[in-house]
Phi, psi and omega in degrees: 000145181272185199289326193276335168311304209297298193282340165285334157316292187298318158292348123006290216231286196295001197215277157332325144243026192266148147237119159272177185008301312107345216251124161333147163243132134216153188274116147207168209012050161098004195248118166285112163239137169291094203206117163298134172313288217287067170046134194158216195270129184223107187198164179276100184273314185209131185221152196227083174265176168197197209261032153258010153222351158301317165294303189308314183243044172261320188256027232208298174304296203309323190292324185266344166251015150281336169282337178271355181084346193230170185288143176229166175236122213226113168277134189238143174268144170284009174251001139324134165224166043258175181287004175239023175292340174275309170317339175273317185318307207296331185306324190276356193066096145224154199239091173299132178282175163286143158329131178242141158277138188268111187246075226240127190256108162279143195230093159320181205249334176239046179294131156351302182290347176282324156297330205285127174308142195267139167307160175284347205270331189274126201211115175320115191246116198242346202227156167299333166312271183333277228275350175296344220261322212276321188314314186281326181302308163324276180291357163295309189277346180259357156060033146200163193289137173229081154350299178315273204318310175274343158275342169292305168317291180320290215297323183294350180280296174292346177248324175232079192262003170277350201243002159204140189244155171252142204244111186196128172271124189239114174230128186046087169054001181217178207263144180218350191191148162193174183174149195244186188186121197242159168249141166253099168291125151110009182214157172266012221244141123244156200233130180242154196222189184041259221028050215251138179199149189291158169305310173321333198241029179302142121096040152237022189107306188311327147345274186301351189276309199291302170320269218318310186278322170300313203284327166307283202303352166257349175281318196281007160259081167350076171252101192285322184220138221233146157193158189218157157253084212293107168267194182288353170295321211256359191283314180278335175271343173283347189265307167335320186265025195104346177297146164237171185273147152219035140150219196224192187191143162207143185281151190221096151012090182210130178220152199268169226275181202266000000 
């Protein structure tokens, strides 16, 4: 498929009709919105505007998750419109994060990675210990507490343990590289997350072991296509393996006054 295939899919089925996990869906004026009922992750996925509606359904959000009390998040692609939609966000106070590449794998039946040997150290993680284990390994590299990350986990394993597998490189006991993977029913798509690993154990593979193990396990679930939202560490080793670019995406921020 060429790019422009690729990415109309991917607004189709990942952003217009995906429900994830745990998460509320509803469509209202052309606005996709996301939400765990009990408090938890909240954002805006897809929207379909121009520049006689958008400002009305930029202030639509802010009003229903300031009526909830809670901060939301509205990812925005740079092929959105209308074309000055990050400029109305920023007017409205949301605080833009960095650019992510949207990086999309067709994972043919005889792609590399489905060969490719898994390291002995990388082991499937079903219980809290492994994500407690993945949680410490996380604010070790990212140098802040992140809670969230391990009640996110826990909860999808035990409430959608079909929707998602987990992943960890284990050395002298404790967690050192991990990564995830969500499956999409009804899509061809799977998403792959996390990829983190402490520095000391950098440049042994285990990355690539982590590819290697999401990417079997979404082909024997007839997953045809993989994709991540890529940072700039992680983008030049996703495209070695076949990834492409089909544009960028950024999150853009709002939490409501105090």
């Amino acid at each position: 498929m060429d790019p422009a295939e690729l990415m109309a899919m991917f607004n189709h089925y990942q952003r217009k009709q995906v429900t994830w996990p745990g998460m509320l869906r509803q469509e209202v004026n052309g606005v996709v919105r996301q939400f765990a009922p009990e408090g938890g992750p909240a954002f805006i996925e897809y929207s379909e505007l121009d520049e006689t509606t958008a400002d009305a359904a930029i202030q639509q959000e802010i009003d229903f998750f300031t009526a909830l009390g809670r901060g939301f998040e509205w990812k925005l692609y740079d092929s959105d419109r209308p074309a000055d939609l990050q400029a109305r966000l920023q007017a409205r106070g949301f605080v833009l994060e960095d650019p992510e590449a949207l990086v999309v794998l067709e994972l043919s039946p005889d792609h590399p990675l489905l060969k490719q040997p898994i390291p002995p150290e990388i082991c499937p993680v079903t219980d809290d210990a492994g994500v407690a284990g993945i949680q410490a390994m996380s604010e070790a590299v990212w140098n802040e507490e992140r809670p969230w990350l391990a009640e996110q986990l826990k909860t999808d394993l035990r409430s959608h343990p079909d929707r998602i597998s987990i992943y960890a490189a284990w050395v002298d006991g404790r967690v050192v590289s991990a990564a995830w993977i969500y499956y999409h029913p009804g899509t061809p798509f799977a998403s792959l997350w996390g990829g983190s690993t402490l520095a000391e154990y950098r440049g042994r593979g285990l990355y690539t072991g982590l590819l290697a193990a999401r990417a079997q396990a979404a082909r024997q679930r007839g997953y045809s296509l993989l994709y991540v939202d890529a940072s700039p560490m992680s983008r030049p080793i996703l495209e070695k393996h076949g990834f492409i670019c089909l544009g960028f995406s950024r999150p853009c921020n709002f939490e409501p006054p105090a």
